[in-house]
C-alpha positions in Angstrom: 109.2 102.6 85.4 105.5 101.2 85.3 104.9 97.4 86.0 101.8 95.6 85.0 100.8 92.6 87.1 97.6 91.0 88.2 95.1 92.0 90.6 94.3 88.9 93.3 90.3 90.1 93.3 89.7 88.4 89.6 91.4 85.5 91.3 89.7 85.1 95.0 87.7 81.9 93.9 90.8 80.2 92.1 93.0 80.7 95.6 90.0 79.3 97.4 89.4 76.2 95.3 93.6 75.8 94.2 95.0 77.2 96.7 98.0 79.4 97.2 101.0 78.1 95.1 99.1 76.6 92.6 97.3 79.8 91.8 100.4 81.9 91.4 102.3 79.2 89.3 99.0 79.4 86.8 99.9 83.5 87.1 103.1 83.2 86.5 102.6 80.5 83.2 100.3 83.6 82.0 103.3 85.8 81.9 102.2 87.9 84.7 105.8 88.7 87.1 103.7 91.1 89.3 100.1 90.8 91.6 98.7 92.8 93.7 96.9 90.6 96.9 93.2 91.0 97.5 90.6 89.3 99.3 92.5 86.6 101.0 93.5 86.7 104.8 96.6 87.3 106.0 97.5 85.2 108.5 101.1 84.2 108.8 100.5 80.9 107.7 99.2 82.4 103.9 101.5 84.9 104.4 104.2 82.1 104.7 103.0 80.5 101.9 102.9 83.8 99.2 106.1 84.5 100.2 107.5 81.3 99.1 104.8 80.3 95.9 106.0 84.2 95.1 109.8 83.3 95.2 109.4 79.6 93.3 107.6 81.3 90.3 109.3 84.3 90.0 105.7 86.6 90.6 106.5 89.3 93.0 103.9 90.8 95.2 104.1 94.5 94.8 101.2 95.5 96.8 98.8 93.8 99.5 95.3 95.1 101.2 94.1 96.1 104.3 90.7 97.1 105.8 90.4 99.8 108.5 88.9 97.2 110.6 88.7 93.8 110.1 87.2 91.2 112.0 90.0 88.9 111.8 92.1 92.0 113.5 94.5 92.5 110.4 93.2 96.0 110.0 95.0 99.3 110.1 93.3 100.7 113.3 93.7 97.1 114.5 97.3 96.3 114.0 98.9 98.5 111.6 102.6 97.2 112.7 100.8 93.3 111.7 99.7 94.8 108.6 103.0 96.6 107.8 105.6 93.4 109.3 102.6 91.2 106.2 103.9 93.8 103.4 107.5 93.6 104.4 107.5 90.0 105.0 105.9 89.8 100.9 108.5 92.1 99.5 105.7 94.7 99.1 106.3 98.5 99.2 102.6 99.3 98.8 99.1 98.5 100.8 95.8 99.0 99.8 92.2 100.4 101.1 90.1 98.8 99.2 87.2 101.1 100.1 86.4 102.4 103.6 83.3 100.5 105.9 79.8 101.5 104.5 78.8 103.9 107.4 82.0 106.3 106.3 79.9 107.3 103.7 77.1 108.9 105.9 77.9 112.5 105.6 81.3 114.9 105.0 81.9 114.3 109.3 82.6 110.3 109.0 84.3 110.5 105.5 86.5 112.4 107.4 87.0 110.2 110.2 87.8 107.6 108.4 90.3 109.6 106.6 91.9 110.6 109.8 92.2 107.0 110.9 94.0 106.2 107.6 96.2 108.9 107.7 97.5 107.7 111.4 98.1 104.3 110.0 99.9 105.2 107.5 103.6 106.7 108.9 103.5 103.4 110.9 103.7 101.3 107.4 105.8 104.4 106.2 108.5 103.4 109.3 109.1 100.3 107.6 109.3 101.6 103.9 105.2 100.5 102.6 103.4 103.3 101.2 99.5 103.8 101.9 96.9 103.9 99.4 92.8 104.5 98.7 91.5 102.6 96.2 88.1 104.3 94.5 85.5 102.8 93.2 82.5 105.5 91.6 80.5 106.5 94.7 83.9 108.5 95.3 83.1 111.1 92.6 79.7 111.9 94.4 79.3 115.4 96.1 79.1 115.9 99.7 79.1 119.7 101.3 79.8 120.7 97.2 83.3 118.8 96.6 83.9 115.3 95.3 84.3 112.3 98.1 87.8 111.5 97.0 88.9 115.2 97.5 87.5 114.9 101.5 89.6 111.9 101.9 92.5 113.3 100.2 92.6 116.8 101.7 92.0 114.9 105.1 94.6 112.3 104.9 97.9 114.0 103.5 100.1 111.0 104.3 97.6 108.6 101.7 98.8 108.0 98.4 96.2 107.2 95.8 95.2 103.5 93.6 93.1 104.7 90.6 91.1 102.4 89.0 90.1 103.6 85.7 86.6 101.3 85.3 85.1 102.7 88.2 86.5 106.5 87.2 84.4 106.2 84.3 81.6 104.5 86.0 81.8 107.5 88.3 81.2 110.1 84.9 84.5 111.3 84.6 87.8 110.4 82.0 90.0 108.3 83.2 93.1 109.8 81.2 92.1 113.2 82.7 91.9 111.3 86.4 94.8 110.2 86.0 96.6 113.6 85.3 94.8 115.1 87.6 95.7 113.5 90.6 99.1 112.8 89.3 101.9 112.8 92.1 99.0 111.3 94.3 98.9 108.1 92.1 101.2 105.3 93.2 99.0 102.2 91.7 96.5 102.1 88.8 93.7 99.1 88.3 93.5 98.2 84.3 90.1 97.6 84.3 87.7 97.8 81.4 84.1 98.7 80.8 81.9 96.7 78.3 78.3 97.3 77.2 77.1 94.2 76.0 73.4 92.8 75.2 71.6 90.1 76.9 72.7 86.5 76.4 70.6 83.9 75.4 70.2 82.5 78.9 68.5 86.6 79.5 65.9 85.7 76.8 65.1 82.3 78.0 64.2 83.6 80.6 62.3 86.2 79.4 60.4 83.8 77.6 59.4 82.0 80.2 57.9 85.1 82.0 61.1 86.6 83.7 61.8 89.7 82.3 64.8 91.2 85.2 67.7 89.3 83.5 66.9 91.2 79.8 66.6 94.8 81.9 69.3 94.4 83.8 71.7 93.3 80.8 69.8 96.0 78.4 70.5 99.3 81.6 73.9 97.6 83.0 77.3 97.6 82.0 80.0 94.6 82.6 83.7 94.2 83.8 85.6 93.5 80.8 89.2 91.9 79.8 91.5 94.5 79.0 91.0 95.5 75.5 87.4 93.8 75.2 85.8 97.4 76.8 85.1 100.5 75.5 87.9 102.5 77.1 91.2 103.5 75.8 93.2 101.2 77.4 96.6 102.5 75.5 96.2 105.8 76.5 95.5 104.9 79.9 98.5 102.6 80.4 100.2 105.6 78.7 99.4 108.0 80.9 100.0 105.5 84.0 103.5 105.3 82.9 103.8 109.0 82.2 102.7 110.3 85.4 105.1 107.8 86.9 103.2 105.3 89.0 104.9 102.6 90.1 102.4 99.9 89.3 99.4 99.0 87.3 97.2 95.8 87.8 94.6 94.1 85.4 91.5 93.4 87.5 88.1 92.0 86.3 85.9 91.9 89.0 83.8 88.9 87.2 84.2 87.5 84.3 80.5 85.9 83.1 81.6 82.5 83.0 84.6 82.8 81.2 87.7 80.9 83.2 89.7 83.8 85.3 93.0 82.8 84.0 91.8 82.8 80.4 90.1 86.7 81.2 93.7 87.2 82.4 95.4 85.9 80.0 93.5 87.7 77.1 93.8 91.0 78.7 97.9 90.1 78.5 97.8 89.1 74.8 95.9 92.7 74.6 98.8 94.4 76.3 101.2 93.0 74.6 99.5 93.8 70.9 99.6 97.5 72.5 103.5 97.7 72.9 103.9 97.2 76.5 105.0 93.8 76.9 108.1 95.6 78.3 105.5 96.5 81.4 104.8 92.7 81.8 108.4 92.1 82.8 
């Protein structure tokens, strides 16, 4: 059965400025039972610490991250076993790519480099029962040599399961319903993630008064994260399919939220979720 937690992303400035435990206990008062770590390092001593803010308020942490290289050294060609003994110590059956280093994208050659190194990290996480997957973001839908980026990596890393995130699928041109079906069995995580067009605020068009026009263009040509439910994509369907092609989890993510407080972004996008039917998802 599909879970719906939270993604740590949204969240990266709230663990810098409250910490650790306190962060997760404000996750957990949301209703969340379920996050998914991003952007914060794991050395032991956080490590330590998620573990046991994760057992006091009851939010388990059913995925973490992991760069190919890092230069911390908690990378998969660094120190997949590290990176593996972090996911076990967590309680987490899953680890994410959260995109490969810039230069992979040069050309079809060091896509599939990259791709190779994943795919040798991944049957050491698989040794101690944590599955590897690629999280997209759009450039992923591009063309190189005449088939889509994702498709390279995939046909070049067999072991690599995959963490759609539906924003970015759309961003990329394509449905994210038809994504998800798509790549089906390769699915193990989904980001919720939603896609607002919105005009310029007022502080755009004070701007623009005062002789700066880039705020207005960029808010009139750009599109924004949104909460779940405050975007233009079909959320219900998506969660839908999610559960239908059996992934085991599903994250809400808002990469930022415009000045609104994260926890209230996240917490909206729960009332949303719930108002759908799948407070059942939310543990």
């Amino acid at each position: 059965m599909t879970t719906i937690g939270a993604q740590g992303f949204t969240l990266r400035t709230r663990f810098a400025e409250l910490g650790i435990t306190e962060t997760l206990r404000r996750v957990a008062a949301i209703g969340y039972r379920s996050i998914e770590i991003s952007a914060l390092a794991m050395t032991p001593e956080n490590v330590a610490e998620i573990a046991a803010a994760s057992r006091e308020h009851g939010v388990a942490v059913d995925a973490t991250s992991a760069p190919l290289t890092a230069d911390d050294g908690h990378s998969l060609t660094q120190d997949a076993q590290g990176v593996a003994d972090a996911a076990v110590q967590l309680g987490s059956r899953f680890v994410r790519i959260g995109m490969f280093p810039t230069a992979a994208y040069e050309n079809a050659d060091t896509l599939r480099a990259a791709a190779r190194q994943a795919n040798e990290a991944a049957p050491v996480l698989a040794d101690k029962g944590v599955t590897l997957c690629f999280h997209n973001h759009a450039i992923e839908f591009a063309r190189v040599g005449g088939d889509r980026v994702l498709d390279v990596i995939l046909d070049t890393a067999p072991l690599v399961q995959l963490e759609l995130d539906v924003h970015w699928i759309h961003r990329g041109g394509l449905d994210p319903v038809k994504t998800l079906r798509h790549y089906g069995d390769r699915v193990a995580l989904v980001h919720l993630k939603d896609y607002r067009l919105a005009l310029p605020n007022a502080e755009a068009y004070e701007a623009l008064r005062a002789g700066d026009p880039g705020p207005v263009r960029e808010a009139l040509f750009g599109v924004q994260f949104a909460e779940v439910g405050e975007g233009t994509l079909d959320m219900e369907q998506i969660v839908r399919t999610a559960v239908e092609i059996d992934a085991p989890h599903a994250f809400v993510e808002q990469d930022a939220t415009y000045g609104v407080d994260e926890f209230d972004a996240l917490a909206l996008s729960h009332r949303h979720l719930v108002e759908l039917g799948f407070g059942d998802l939310l543990g």
